[in-house]
mmCIF file of the N, C-alpha and C atoms, coordinates in Angstrom:
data_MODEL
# 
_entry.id   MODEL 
# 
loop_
_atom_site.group_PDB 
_atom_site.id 
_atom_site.type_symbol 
_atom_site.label_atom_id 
_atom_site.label_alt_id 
_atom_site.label_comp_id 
_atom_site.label_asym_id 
_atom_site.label_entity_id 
_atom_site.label_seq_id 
_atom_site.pdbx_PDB_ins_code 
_atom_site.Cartn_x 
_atom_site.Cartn_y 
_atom_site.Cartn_z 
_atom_site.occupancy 
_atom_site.B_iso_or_equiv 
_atom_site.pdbx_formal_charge 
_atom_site.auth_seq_id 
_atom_site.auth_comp_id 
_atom_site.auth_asym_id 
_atom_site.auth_atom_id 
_atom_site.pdbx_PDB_model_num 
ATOM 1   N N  . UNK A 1 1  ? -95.796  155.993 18.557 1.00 0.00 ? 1  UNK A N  1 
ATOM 2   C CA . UNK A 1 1  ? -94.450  155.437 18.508 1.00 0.00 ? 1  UNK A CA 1 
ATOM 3   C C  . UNK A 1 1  ? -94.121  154.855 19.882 1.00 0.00 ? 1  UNK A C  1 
ATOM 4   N N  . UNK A 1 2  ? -93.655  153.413 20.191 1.00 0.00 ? 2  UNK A N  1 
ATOM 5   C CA . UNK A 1 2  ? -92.931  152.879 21.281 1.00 0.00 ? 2  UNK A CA 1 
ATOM 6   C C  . UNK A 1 2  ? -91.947  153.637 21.835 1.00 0.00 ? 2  UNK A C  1 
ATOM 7   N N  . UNK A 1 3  ? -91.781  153.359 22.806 1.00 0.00 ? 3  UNK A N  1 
ATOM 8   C CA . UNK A 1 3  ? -90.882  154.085 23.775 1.00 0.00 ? 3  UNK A CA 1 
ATOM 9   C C  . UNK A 1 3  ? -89.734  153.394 22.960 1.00 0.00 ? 3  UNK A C  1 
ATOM 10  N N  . UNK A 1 4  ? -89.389  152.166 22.964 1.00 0.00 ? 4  UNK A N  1 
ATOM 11  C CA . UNK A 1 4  ? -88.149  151.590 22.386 1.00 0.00 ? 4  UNK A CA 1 
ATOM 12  C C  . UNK A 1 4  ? -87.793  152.288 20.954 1.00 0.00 ? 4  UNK A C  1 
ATOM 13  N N  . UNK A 1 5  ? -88.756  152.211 20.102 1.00 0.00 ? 5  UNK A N  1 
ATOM 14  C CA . UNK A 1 5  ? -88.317  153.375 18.620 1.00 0.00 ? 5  UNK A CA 1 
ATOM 15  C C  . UNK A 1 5  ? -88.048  154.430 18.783 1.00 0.00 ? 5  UNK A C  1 
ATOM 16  N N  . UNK A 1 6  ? -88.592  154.986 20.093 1.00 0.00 ? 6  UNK A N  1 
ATOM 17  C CA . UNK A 1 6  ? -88.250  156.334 20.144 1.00 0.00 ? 6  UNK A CA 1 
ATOM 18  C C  . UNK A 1 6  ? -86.547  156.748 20.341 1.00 0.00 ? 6  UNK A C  1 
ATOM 19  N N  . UNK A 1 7  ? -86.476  155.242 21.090 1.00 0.00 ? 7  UNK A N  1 
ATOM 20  C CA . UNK A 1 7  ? -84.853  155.362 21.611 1.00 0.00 ? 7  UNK A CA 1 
ATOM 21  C C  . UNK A 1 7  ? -83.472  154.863 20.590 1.00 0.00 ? 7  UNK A C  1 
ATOM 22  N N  . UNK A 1 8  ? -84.564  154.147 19.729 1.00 0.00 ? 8  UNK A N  1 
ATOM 23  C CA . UNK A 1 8  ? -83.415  154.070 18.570 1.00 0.00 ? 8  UNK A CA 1 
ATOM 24  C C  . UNK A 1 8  ? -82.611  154.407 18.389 1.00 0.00 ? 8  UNK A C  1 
ATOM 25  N N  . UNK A 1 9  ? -82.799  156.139 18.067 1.00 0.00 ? 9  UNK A N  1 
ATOM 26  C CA . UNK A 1 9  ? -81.536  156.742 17.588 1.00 0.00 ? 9  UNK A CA 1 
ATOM 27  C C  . UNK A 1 9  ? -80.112  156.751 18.536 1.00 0.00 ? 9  UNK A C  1 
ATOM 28  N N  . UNK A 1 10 ? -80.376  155.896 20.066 1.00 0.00 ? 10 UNK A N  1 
ATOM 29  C CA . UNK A 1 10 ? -79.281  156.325 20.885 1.00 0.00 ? 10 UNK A CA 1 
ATOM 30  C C  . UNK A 1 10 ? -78.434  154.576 20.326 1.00 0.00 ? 10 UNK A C  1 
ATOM 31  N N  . UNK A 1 11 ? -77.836  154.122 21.416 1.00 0.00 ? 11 UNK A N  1 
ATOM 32  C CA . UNK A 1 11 ? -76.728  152.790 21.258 1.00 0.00 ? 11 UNK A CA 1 
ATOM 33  C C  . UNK A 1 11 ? -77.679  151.884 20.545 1.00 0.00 ? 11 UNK A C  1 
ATOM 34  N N  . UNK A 1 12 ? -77.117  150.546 19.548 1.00 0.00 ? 12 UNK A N  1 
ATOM 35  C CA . UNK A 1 12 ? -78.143  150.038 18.975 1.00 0.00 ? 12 UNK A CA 1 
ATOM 36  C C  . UNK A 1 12 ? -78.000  148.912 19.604 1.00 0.00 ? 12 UNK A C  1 
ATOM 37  N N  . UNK A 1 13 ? -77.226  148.341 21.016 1.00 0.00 ? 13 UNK A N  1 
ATOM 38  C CA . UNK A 1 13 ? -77.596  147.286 21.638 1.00 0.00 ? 13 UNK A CA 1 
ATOM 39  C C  . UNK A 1 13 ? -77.508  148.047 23.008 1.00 0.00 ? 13 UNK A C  1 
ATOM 40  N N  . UNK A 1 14 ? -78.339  146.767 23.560 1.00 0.00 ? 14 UNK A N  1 
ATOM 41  C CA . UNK A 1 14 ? -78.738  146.936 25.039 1.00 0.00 ? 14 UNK A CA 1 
ATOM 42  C C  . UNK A 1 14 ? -78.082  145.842 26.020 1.00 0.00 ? 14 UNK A C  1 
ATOM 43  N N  . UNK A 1 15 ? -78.134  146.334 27.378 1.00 0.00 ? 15 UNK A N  1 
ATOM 44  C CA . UNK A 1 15 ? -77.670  144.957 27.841 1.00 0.00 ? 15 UNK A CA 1 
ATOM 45  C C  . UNK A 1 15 ? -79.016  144.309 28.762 1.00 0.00 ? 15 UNK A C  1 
ATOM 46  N N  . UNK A 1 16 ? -79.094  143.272 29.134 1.00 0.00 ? 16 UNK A N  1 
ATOM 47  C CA . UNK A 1 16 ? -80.237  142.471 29.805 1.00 0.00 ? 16 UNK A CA 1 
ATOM 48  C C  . UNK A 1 16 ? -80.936  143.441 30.899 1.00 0.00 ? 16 UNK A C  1 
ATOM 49  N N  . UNK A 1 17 ? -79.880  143.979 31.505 1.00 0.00 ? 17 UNK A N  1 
ATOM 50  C CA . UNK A 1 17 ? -80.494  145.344 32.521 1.00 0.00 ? 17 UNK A CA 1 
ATOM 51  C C  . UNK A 1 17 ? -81.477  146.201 31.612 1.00 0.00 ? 17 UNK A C  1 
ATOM 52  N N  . UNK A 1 18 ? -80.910  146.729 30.956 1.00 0.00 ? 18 UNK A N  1 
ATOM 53  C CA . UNK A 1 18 ? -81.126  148.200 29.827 1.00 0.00 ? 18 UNK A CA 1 
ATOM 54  C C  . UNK A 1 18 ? -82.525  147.070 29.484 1.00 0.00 ? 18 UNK A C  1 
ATOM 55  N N  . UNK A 1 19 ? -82.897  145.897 28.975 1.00 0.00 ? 19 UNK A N  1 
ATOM 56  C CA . UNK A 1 19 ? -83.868  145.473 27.793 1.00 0.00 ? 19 UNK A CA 1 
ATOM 57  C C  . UNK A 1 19 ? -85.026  145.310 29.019 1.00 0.00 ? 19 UNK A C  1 
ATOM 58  N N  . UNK A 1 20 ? -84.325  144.562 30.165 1.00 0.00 ? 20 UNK A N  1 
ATOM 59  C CA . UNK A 1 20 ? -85.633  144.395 31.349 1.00 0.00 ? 20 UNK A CA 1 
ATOM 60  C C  . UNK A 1 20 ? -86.459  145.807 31.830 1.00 0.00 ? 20 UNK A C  1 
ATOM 61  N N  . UNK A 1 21 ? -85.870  147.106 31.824 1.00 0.00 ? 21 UNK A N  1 
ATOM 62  C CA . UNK A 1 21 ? -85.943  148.312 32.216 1.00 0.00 ? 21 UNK A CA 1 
ATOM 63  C C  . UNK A 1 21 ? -86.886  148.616 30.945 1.00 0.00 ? 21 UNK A C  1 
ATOM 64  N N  . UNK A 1 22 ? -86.704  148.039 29.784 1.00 0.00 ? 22 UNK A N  1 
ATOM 65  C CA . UNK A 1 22 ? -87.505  148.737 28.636 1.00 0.00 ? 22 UNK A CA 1 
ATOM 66  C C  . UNK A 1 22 ? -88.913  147.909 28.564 1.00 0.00 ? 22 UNK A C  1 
ATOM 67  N N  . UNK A 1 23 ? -89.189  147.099 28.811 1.00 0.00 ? 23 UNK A N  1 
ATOM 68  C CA . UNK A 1 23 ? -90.098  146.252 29.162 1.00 0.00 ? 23 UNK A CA 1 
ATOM 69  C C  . UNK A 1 23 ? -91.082  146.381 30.253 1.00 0.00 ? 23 UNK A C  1 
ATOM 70  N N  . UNK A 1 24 ? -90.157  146.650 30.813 1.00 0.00 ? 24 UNK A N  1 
ATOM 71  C CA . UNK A 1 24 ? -90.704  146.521 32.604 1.00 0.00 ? 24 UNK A CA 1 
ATOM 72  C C  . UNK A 1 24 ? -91.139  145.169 33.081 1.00 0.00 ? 24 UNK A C  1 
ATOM 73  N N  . UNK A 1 25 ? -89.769  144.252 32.652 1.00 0.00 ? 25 UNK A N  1 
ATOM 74  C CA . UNK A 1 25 ? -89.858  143.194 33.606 1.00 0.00 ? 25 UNK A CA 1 
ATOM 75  C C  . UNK A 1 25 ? -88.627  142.760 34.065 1.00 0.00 ? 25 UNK A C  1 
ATOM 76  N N  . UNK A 1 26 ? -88.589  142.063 34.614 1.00 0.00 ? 26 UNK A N  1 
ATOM 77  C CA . UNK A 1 26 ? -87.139  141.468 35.623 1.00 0.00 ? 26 UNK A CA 1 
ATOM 78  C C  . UNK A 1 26 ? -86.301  141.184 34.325 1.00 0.00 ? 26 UNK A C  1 
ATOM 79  N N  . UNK A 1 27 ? -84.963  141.103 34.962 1.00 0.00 ? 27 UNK A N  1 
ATOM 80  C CA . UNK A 1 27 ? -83.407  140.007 34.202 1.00 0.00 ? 27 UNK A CA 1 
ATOM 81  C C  . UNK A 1 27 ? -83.924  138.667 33.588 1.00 0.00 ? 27 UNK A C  1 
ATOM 82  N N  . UNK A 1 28 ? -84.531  137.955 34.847 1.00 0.00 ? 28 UNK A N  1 
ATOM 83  C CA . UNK A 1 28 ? -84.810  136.698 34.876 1.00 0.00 ? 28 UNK A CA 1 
ATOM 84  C C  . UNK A 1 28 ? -85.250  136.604 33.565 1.00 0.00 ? 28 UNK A C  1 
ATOM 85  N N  . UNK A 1 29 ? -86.547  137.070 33.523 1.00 0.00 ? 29 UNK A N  1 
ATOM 86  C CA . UNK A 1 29 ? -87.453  136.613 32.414 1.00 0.00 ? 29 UNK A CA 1 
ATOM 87  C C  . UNK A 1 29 ? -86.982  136.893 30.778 1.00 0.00 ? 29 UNK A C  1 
ATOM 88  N N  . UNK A 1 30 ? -86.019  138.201 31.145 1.00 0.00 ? 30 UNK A N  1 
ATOM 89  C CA . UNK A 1 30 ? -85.070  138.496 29.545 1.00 0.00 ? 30 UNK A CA 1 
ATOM 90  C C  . UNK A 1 30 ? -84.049  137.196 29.372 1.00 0.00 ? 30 UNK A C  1 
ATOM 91  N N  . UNK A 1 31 ? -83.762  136.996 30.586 1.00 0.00 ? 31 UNK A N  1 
ATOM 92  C CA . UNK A 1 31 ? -82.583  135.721 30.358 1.00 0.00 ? 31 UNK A CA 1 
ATOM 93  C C  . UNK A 1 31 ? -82.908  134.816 29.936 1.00 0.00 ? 31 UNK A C  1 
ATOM 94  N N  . UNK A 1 32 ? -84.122  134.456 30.552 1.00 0.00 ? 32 UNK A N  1 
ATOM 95  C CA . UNK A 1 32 ? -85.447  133.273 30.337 1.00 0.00 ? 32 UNK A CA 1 
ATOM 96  C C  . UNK A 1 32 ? -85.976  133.195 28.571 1.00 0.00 ? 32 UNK A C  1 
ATOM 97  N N  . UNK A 1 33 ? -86.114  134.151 28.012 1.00 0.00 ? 33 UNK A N  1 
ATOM 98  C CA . UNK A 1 33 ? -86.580  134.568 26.957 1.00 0.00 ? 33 UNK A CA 1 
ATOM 99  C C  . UNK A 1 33 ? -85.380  134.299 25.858 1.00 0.00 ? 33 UNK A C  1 
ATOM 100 N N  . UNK A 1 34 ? -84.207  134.387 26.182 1.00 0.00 ? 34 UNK A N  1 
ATOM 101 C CA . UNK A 1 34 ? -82.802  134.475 25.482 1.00 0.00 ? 34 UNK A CA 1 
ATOM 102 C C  . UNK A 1 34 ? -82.547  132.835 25.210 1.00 0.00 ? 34 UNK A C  1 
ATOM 103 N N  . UNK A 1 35 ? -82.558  131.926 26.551 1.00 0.00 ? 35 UNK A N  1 
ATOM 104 C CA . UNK A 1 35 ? -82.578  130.692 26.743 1.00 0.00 ? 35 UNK A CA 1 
ATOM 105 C C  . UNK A 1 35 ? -83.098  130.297 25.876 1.00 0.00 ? 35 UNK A C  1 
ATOM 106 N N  . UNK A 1 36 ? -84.422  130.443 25.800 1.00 0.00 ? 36 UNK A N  1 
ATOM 107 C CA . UNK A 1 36 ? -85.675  129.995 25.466 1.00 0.00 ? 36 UNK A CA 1 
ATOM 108 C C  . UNK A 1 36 ? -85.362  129.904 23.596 1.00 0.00 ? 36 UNK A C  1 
ATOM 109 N N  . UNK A 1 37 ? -85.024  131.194 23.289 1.00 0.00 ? 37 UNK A N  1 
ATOM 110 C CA . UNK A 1 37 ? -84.803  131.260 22.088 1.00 0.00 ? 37 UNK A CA 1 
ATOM 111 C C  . UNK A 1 37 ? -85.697  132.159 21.227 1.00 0.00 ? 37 UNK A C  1 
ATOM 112 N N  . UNK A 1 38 ? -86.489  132.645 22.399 1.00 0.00 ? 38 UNK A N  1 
ATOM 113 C CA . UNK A 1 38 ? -87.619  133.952 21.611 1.00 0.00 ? 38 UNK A CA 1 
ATOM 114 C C  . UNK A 1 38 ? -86.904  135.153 22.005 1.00 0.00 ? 38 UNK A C  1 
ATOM 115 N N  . UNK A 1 39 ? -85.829  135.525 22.073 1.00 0.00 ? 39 UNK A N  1 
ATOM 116 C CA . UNK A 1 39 ? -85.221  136.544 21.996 1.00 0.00 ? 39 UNK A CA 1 
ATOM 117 C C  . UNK A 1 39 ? -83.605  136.406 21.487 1.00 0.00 ? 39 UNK A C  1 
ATOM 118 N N  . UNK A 1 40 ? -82.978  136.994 20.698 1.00 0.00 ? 40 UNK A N  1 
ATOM 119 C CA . UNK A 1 40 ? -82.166  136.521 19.977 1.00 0.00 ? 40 UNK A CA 1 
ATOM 120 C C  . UNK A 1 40 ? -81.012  137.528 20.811 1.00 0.00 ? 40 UNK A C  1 
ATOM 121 N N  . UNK A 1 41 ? -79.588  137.284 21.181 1.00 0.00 ? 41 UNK A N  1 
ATOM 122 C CA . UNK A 1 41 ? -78.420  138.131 22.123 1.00 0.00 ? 41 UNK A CA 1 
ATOM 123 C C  . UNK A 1 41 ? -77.038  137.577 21.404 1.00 0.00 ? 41 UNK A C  1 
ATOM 124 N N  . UNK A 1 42 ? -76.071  138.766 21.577 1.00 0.00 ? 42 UNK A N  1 
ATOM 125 C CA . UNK A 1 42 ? -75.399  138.012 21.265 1.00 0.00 ? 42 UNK A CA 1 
ATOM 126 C C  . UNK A 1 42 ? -74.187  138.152 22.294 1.00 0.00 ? 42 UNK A C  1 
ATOM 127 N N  . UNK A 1 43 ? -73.520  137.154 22.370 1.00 0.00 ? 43 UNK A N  1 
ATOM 128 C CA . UNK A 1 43 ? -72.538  137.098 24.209 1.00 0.00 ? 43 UNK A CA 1 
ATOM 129 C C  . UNK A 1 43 ? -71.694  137.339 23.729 1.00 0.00 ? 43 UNK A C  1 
ATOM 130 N N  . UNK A 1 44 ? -70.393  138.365 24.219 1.00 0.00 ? 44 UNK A N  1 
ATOM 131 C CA . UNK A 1 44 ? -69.348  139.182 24.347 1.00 0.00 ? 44 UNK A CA 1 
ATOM 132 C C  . UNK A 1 44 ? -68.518  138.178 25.485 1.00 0.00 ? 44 UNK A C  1 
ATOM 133 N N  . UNK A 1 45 ? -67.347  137.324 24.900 1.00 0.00 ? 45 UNK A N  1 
ATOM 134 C CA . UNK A 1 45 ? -66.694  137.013 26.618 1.00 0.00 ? 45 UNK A CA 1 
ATOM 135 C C  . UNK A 1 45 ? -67.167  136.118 26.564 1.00 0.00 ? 45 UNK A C  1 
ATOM 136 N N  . UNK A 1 46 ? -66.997  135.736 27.999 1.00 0.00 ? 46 UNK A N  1 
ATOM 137 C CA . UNK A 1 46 ? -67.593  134.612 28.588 1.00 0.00 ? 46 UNK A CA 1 
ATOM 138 C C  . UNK A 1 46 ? -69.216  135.286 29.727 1.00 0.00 ? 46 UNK A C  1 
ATOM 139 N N  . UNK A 1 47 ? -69.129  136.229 29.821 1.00 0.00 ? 47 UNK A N  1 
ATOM 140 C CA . UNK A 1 47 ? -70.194  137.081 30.686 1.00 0.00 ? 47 UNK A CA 1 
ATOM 141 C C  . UNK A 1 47 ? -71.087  137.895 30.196 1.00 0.00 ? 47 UNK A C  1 
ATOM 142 N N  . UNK A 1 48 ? -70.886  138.664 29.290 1.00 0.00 ? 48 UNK A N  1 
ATOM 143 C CA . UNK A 1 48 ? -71.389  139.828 28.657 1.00 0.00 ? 48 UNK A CA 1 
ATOM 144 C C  . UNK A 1 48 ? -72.206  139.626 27.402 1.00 0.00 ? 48 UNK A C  1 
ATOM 145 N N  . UNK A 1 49 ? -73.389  139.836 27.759 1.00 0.00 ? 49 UNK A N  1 
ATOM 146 C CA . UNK A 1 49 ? -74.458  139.998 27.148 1.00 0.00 ? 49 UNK A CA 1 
ATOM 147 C C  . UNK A 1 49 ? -75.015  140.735 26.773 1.00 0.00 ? 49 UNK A C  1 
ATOM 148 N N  . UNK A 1 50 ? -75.171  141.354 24.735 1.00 0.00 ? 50 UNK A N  1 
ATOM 149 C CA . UNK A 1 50 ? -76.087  142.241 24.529 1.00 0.00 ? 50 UNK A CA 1 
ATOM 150 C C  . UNK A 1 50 ? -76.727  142.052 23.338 1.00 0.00 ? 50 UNK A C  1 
ATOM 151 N N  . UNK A 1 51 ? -78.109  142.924 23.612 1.00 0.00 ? 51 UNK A N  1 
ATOM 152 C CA . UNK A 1 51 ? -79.330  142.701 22.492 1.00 0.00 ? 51 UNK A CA 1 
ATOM 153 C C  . UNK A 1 51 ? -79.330  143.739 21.794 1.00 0.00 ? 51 UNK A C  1 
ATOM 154 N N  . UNK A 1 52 ? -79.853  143.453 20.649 1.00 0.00 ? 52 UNK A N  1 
ATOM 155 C CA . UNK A 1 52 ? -79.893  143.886 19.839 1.00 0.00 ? 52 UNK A CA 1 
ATOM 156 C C  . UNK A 1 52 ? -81.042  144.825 19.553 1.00 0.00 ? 52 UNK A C  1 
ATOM 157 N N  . UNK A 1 53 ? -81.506  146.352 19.615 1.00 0.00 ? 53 UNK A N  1 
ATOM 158 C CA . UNK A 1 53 ? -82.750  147.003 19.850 1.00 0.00 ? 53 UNK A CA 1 
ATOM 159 C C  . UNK A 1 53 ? -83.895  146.374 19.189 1.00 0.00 ? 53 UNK A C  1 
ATOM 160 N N  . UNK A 1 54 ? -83.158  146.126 17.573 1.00 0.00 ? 54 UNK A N  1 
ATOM 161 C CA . UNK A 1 54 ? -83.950  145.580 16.688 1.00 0.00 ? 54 UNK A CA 1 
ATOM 162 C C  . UNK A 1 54 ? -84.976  144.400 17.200 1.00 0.00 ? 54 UNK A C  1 
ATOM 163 N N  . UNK A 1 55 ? -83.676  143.413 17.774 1.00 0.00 ? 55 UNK A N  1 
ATOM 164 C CA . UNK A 1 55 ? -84.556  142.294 17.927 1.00 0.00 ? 55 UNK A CA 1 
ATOM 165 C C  . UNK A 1 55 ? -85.088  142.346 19.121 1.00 0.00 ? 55 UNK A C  1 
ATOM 166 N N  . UNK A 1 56 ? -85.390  143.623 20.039 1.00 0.00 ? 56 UNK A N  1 
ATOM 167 C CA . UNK A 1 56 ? -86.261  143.743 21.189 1.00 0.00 ? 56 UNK A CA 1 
ATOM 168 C C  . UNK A 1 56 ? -87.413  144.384 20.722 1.00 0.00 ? 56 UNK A C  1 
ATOM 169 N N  . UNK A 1 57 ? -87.467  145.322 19.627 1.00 0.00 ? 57 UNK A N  1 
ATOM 170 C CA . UNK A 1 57 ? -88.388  145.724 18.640 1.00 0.00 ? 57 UNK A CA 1 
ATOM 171 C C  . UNK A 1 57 ? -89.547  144.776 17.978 1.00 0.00 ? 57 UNK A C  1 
ATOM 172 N N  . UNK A 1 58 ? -88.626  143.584 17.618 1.00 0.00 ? 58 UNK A N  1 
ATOM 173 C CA . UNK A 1 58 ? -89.397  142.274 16.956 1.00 0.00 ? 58 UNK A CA 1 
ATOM 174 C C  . UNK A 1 58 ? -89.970  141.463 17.696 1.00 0.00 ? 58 UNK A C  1 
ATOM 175 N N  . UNK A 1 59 ? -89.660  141.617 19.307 1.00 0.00 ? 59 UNK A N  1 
ATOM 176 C CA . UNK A 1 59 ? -90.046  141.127 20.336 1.00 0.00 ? 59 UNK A CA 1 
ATOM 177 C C  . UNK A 1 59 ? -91.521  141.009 20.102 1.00 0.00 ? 59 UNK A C  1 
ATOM 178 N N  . UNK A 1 60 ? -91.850  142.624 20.077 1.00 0.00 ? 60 UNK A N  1 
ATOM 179 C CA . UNK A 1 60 ? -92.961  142.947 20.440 1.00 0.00 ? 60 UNK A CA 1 
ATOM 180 C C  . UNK A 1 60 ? -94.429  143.355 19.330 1.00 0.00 ? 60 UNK A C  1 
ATOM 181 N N  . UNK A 1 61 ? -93.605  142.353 18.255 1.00 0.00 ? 61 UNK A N  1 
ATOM 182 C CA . UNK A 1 61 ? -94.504  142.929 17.130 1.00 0.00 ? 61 UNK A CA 1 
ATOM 183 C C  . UNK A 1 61 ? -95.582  142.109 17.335 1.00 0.00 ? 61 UNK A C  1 
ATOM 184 N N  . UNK A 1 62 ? -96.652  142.143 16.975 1.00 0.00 ? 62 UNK A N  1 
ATOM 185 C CA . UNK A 1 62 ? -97.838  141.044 17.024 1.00 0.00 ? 62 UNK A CA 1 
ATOM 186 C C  . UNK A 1 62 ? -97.937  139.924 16.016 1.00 0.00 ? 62 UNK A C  1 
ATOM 187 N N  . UNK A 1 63 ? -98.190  139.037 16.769 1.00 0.00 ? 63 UNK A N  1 
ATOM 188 C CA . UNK A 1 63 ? -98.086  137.545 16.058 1.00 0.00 ? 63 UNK A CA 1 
ATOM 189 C C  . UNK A 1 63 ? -98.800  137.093 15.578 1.00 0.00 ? 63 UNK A C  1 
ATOM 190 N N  . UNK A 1 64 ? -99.214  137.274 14.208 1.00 0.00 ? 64 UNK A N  1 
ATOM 191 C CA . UNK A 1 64 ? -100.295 136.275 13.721 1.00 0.00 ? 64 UNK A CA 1 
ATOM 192 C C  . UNK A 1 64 ? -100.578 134.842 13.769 1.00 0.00 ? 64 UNK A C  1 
ATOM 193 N N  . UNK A 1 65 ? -102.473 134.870 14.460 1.00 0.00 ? 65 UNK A N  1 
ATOM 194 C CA . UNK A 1 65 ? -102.740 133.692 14.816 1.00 0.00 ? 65 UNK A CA 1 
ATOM 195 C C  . UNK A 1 65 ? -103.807 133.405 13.994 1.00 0.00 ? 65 UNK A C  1 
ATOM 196 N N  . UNK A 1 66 ? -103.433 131.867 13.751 1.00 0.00 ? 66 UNK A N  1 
ATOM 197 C CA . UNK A 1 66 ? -104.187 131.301 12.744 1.00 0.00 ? 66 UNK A CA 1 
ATOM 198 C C  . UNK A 1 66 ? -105.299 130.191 13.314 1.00 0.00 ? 66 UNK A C  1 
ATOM 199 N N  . UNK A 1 67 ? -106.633 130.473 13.183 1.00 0.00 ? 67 UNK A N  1 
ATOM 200 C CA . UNK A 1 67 ? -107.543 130.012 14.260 1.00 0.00 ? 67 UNK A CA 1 
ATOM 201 C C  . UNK A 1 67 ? -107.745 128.180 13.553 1.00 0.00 ? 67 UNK A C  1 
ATOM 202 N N  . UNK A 1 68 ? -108.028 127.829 14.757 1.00 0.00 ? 68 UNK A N  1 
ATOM 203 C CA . UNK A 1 68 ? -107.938 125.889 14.068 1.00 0.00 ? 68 UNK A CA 1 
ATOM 204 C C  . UNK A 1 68 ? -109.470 126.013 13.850 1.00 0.00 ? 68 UNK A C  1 
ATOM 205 N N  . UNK A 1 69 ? -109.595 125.184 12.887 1.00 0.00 ? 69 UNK A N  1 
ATOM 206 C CA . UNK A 1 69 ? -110.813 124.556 12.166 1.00 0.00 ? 69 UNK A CA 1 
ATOM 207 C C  . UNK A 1 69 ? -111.437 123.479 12.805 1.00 0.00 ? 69 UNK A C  1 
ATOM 208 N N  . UNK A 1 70 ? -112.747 123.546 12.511 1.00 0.00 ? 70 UNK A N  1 
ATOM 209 C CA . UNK A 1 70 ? -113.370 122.460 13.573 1.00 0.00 ? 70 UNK A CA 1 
ATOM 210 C C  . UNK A 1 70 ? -113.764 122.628 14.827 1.00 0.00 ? 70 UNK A C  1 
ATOM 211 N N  . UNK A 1 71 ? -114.294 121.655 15.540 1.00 0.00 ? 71 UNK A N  1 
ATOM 212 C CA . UNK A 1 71 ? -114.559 122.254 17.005 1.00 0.00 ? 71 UNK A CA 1 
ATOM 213 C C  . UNK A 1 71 ? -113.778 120.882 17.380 1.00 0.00 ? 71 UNK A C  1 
ATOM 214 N N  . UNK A 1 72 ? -113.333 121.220 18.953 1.00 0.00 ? 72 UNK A N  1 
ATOM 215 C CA . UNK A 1 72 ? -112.270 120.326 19.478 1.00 0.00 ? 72 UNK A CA 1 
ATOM 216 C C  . UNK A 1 72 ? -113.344 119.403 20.400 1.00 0.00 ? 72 UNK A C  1 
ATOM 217 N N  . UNK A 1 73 ? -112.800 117.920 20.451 1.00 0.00 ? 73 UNK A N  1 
ATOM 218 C CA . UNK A 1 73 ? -113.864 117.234 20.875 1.00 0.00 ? 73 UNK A CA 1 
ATOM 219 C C  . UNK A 1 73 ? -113.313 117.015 22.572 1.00 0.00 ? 73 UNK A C  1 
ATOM 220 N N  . UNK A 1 74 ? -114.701 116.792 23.272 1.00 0.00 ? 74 UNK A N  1 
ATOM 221 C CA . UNK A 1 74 ? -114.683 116.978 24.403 1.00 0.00 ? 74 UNK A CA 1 
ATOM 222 C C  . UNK A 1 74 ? -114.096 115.812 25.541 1.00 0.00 ? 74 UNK A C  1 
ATOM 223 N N  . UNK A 1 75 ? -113.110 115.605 26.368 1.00 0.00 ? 75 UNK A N  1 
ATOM 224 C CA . UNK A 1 75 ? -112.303 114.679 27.134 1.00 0.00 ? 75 UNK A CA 1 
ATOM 225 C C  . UNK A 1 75 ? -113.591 114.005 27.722 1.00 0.00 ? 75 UNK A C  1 
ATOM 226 N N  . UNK A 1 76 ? -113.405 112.700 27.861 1.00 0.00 ? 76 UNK A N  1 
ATOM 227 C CA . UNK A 1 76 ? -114.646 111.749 28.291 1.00 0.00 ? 76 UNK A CA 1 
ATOM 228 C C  . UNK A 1 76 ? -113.786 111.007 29.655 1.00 0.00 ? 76 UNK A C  1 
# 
């Protein structure tokens, strides 16, 4: 079990501090990630930002990759 499922049962959103701390990476890159649109938040205010456990959960599920066909031809 993830550390994050484990924590489930406590608040079911986080704030950008709380999600970078669960990760173990900076603000930046959660903010970066939010921007971006691969992490879904929802803003309180004009300042206040929080995620949703779930969708820090879904963060991290594994992504199925679908391998390309063919062999790729070589830059001349």
């Amino acid at each position: 079990m993830s550390t994050i499922a484990a924590g489930s049962k406590e608040r079911p959103f986080l704030t950008v501090a709380e999600a970078a701390d669960e990760l173990a990476v900076t603000e930046r890159f959660i903010r970066k990630l939010i921007a971006d649109g691969d992490l879904r938040a929802v803003k309180i205010g004009a300042r206040v930002v929080r995620i949703r456990r779930s969708d820090l959960e879904d963060l991290l599920r594994p992504a199925r990759v679908i391998p390309r066909l063919g062999r790729r031809q070589p830059l001349r």
